[in-house]
C-alpha positions in Angstrom: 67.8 -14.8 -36.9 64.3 -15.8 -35.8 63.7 -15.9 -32.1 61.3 -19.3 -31.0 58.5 -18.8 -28.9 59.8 -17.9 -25.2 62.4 -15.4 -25.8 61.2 -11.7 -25.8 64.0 -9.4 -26.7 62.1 -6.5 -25.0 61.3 -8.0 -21.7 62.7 -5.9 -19.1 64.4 -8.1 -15.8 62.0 -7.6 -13.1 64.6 -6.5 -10.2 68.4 -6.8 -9.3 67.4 -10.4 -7.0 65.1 -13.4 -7.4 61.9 -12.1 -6.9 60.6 -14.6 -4.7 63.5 -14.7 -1.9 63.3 -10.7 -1.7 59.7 -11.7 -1.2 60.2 -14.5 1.5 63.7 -12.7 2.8 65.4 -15.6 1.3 69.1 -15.7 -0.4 70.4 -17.0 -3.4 73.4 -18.0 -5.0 73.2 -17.0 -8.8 70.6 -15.5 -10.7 68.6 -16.3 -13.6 66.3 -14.2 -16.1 63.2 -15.2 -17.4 63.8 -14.6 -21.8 60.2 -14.2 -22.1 58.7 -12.0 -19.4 62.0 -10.8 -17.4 60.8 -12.3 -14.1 64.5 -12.9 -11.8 64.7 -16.0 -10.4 67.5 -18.1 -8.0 69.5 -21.3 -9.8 69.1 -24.6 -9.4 72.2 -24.4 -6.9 70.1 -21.8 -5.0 68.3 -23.4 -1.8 64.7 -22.1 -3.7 65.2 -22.9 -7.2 62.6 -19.7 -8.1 63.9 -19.8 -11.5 63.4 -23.6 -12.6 59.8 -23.0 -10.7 58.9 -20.1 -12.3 59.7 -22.3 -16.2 57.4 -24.8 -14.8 54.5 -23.1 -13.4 54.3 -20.5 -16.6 55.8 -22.8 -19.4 58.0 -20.0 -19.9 61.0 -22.1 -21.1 64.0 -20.0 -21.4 66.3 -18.0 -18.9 69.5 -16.0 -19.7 72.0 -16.2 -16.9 71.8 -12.8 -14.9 75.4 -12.9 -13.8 78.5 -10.5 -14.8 80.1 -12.1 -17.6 77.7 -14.6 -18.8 75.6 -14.3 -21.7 74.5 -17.8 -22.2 70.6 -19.3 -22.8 69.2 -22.7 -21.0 66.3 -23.8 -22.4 64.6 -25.9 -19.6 62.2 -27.8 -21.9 64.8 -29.5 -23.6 67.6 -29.8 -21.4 69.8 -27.8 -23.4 72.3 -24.7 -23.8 70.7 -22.2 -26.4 72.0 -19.2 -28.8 70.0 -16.4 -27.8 70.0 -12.8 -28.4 70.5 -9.6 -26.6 67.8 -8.9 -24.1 66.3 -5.2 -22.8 69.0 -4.1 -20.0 70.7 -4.5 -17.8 72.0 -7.5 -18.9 73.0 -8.5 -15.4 72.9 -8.2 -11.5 74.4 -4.9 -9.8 78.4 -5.5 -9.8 78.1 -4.1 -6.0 76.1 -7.2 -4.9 77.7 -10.1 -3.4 77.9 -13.8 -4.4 76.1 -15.5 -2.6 73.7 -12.8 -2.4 71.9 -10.7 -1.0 74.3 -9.0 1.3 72.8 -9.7 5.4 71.3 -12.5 4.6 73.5 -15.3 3.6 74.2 -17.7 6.0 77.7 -18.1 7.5 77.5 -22.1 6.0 75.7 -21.3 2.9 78.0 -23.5 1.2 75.8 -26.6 3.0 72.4 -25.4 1.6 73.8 -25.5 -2.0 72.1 -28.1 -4.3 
């Protein structure tokens, strides 16, 4: 299978969290991985949305979910579910770390700040 532009099998996930809200001291709710440079950015549900910004401001249009169980592809430039491949561990967030995450600081009504 040939792999389009955007998803590089090799890429290595930049952390365990979304880069950006380690950064600020911000939370998330689930985690998505850049398919072409590894970068770990929150969802769209997140308060941030690192992920979605991260697609926009490189162009980089794929992520891979980063949660337990979930292997699937979004392809933000289209708007749709893709068939990816296997990507350079690990393939997911540390089992130990909570949803919504990180652990300390997640707000006790974090279920308002959802989008």
């Amino acid at each position: 299978m040939s792999l389009p532009p955007g998803i590089n099998p090799s890429a290595r996930p930049s952390g365990t969290g979304c880069a950006e809200c380690e950064n600020q001291g911000g939370w998330w709710f689930h985690l998505r991985r850049c398919a072409q440079c590894g970068h770990i950015g929150c969802c769209d549900s997140s308060p941030a949305q690192h992920a979605s910004a991260h697609a926009a401001g490189t162009g980089h249009p794929f992520v891979r979910s980063f949660e337990p169980g979930e292997d699937w592809f979004w392809n933000y430039a289209t708007e749709e579910y893709y068939e990816g491949t296997v990507l350079a561990p690990p393939q997911h967030r540390p089992l130990s770390q909570p949803v919504p995450g990180p652990a300390g600081r997640v707000p006790p009504d974090w279920e308002r700040h959802l989008h």
